[in-house]
N, C-alpha and C positions, 0 to 999 in steps of 0.2 A: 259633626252636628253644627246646625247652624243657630245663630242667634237670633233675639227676637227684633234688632236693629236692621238687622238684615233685609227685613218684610215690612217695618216702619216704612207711614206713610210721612210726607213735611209734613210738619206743623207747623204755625205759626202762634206765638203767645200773643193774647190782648188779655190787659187788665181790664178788670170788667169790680160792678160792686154787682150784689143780688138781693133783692129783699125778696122775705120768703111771705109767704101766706099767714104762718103764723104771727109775724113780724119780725122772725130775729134776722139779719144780715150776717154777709160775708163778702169780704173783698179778696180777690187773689186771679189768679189768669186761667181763662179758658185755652181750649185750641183748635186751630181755626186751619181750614184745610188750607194748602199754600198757593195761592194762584197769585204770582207777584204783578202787579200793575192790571190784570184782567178784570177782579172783580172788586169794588170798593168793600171795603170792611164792613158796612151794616148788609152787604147781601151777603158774606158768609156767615155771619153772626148769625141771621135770618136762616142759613139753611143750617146750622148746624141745631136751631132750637125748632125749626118746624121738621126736622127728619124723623124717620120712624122710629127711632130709639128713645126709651124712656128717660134715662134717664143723661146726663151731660157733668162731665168731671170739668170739676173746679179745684186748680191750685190755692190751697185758702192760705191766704198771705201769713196773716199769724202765727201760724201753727205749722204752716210748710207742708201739710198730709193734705193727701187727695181727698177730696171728696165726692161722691158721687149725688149728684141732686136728681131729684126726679123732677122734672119738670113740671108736673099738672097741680106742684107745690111752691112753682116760682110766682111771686107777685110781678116783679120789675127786676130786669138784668139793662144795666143802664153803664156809659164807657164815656170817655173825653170825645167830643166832638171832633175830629180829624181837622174836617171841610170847616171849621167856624161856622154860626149861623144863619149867612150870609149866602152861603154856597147851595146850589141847587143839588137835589139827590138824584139824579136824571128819573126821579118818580112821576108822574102825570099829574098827581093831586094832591093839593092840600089843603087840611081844615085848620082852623083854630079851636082848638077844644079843650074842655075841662072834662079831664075821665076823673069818674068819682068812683071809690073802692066799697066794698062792702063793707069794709074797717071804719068808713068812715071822712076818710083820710080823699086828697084830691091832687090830680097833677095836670095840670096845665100847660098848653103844649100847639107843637103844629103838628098834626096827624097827617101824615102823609101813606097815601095809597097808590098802588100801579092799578090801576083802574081807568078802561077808554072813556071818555069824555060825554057820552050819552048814560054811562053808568056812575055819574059822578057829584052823586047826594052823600050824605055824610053815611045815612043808613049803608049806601052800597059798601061804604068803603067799611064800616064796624062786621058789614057780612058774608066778608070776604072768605074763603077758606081757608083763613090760616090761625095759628095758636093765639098769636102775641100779634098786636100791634104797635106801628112804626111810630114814635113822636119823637119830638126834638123839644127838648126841656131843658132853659138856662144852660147853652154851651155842653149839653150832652144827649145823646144818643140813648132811649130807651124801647127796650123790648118789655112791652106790655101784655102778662098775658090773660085776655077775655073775661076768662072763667074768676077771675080776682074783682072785675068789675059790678058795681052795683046801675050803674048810669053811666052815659058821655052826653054832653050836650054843645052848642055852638058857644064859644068861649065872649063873652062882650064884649 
């Protein structure tokens, strides 16, 4: 008989924090498929939160047990910046924005979208087909996602 190692795909660990919808958090590590040097870490982060599966296991650091979240209950899954601020995400576009929650609450940011340059208003990039969107906020990396959103607007 064979083991379940056996048929294990890599992984890779990233610490990641998550705020939920309702507002409680958890910090602990996702896992991230292994493509070493090919794809930067916020595009697999990206496809493991936009694939078709509900929900996405989180090592939760305190407590060491899996958890499994569903995602259409994440607010922000957000990780340390790799690249520093400074670094370009080889993405097309960028805004300056302030995404407002429905909580209330507000995160500011550069929104950045892969969107061609004639589709390249803020509106294209908020209506993009995907879950969460991409910002960069104070030295991290966040996945935002839509449905948590009350507003975004052009940051001053």
């Amino acid at each position: 008989m064979t083991g379940h190692a056996e048929f294990s795909v890599p992984k890779d660990r990233l610490r990641v924090r998550m705020r939920l919808r309702n507002e409680t958090a958890a910090a602990g590590e996702i896992f991230l498929e292994h493509f070493p040097g090919e794809r930067p870490v916020y595009q697999r982060v990206a496809a493991l939160l936009e694939d078709e599966q509900s929900f996405v296991p989180l090592l939760e650091e305190s407590s060491g047990k899996m958890l499994l979240v569903n995602k259409a209950n994440i607010k922000i899954v957000d990780f340390a910046d790799p690249g520093g601020a400074g670094e370009k995400m080889g993405i097309m576009h960028v805004e300056q924005v302030e995404a407002v929650f429905a909580t209330g609450d507000a995160l500011r940011g550069e929104l950045t979208a892969d969107v061609p340059d004639e589709r390249a208003r803020l509106s294209d990039c908020l209506n993009q087909r995907v879950r969460f969107l991409l910002l960069r906020s104070e030295g991290a990396i966040c996945f935002v996602n839509k449905e948590a959103l009350m507003i975004v607007r052009p940051a001053d």
